[in-house]
DRENDO-1510 file (C-alpha; in Angstrom, 1 decimal, always signed):
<recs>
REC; n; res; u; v; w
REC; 1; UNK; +161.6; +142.2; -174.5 .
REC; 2; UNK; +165.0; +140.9; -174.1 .
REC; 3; UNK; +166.9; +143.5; -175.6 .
REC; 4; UNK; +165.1; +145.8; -173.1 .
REC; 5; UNK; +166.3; +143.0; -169.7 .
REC; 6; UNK; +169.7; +143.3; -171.8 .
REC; 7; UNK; +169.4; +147.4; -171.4 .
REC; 8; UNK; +167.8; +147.4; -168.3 .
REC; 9; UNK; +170.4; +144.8; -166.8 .
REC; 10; UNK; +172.7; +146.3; -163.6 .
REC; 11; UNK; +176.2; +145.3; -164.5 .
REC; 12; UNK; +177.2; +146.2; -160.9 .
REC; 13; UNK; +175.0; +144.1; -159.7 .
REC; 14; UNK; +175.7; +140.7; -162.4 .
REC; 15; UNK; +179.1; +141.4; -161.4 .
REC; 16; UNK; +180.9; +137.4; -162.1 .
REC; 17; UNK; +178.1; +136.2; -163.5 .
REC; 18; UNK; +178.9; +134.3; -166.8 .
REC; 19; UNK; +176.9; +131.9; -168.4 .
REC; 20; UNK; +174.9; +130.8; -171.6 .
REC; 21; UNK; +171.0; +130.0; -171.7 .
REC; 22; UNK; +168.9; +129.1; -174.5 .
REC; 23; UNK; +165.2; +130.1; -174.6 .
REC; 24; UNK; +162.8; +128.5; -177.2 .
REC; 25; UNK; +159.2; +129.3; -177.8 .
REC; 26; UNK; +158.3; +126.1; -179.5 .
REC; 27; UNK; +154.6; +127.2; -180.4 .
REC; 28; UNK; +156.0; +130.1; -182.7 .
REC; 29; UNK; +159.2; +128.9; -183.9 .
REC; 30; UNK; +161.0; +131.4; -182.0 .
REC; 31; UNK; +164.9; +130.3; -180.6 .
REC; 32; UNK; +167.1; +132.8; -178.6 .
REC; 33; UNK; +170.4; +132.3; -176.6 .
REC; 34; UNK; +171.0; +134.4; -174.4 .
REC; 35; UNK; +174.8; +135.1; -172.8 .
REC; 36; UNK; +175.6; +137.3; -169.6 .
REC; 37; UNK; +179.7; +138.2; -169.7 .
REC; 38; UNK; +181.5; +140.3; -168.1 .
REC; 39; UNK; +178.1; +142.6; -166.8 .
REC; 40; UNK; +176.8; +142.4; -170.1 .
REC; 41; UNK; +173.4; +140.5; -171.2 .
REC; 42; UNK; +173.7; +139.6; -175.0 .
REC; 43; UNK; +170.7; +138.3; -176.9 .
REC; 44; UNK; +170.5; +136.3; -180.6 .
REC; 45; UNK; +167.5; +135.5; -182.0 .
REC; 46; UNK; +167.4; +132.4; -183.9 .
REC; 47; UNK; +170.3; +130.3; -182.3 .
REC; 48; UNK; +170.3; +127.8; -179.7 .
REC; 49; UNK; +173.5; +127.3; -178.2 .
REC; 50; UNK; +174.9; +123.5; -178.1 .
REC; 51; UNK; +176.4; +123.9; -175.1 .
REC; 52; UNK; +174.0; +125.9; -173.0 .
REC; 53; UNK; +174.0; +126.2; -169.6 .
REC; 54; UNK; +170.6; +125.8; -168.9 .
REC; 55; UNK; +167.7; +125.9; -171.7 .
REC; 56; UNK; +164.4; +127.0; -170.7 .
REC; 57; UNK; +160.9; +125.8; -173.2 .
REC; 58; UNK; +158.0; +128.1; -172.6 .
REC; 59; UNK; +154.6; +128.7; -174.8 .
REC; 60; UNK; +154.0; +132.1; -176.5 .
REC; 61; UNK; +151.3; +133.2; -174.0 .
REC; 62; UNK; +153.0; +131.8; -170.8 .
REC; 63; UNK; +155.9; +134.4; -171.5 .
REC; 64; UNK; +153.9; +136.7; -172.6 .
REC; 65; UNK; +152.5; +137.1; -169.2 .
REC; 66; UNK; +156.4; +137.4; -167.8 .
REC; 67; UNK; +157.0; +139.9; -170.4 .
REC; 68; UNK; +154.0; +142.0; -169.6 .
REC; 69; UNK; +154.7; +141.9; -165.3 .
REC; 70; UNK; +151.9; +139.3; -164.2 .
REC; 71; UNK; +153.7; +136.4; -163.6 .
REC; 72; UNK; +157.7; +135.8; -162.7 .
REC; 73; UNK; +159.3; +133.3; -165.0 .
REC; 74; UNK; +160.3; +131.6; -162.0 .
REC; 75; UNK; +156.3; +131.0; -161.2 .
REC; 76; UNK; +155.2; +129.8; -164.4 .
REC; 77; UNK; +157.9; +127.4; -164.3 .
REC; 78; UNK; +156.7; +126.0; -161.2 .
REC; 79; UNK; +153.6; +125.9; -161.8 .
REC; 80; UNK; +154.9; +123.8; -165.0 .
REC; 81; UNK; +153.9; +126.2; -167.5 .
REC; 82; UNK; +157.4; +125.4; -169.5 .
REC; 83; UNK; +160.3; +123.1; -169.1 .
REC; 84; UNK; +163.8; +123.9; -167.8 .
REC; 85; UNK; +167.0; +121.2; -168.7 .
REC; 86; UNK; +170.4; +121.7; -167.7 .
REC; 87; UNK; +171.4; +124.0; -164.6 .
REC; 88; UNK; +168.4; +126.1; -163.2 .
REC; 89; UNK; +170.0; +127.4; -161.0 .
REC; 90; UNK; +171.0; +129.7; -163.3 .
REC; 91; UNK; +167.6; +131.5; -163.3 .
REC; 92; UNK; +167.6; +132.6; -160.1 .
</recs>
């Protein structure tokens, strides 16, 4: 999933955009950071980044609905279905 946001990414559009976010699904294990430089979305599984940004927590199932289009991330982090620390707004 987010090699194909990292594919799918316009570069025109991220233009200046620079920053580092970590993204942990603490239910299965699973760590990612994720970097946007230069119009270019860069993903690594297993890493968390020390000096992150922003670093979103999220269940399994909670971004499985993001993944699969029926809910935004930004709506199942309001409705408190995962925790953000650091700069959110980042994620919009």
């Amino acid at each position: 999933w987010w090699e194909a946001l990292a594919i799918s990414l316009d570069s025109r559009l991220a233009g200046d955009l620079a920053f580092v976010m970590n993204f942990a699904t603490p239910d299965t294990g699973e760590t990612f950071v994720i970097e946007l430089c230069s119009g270019a979305l860069t993903v690594i599984a297993g890493q968390q980044h020390p000096n992150a940004a922003v670093s979103v927590s999220m269940a399994r199932s909670e971004r499985e609905a993001v993944m699969t289009g029926q809910a935004t991330l930004a709506g199942q982090l309001q409705a408190g279905r995962g925790t953000v620390t650091g700069d959110a707004a980042l994620l919009q």
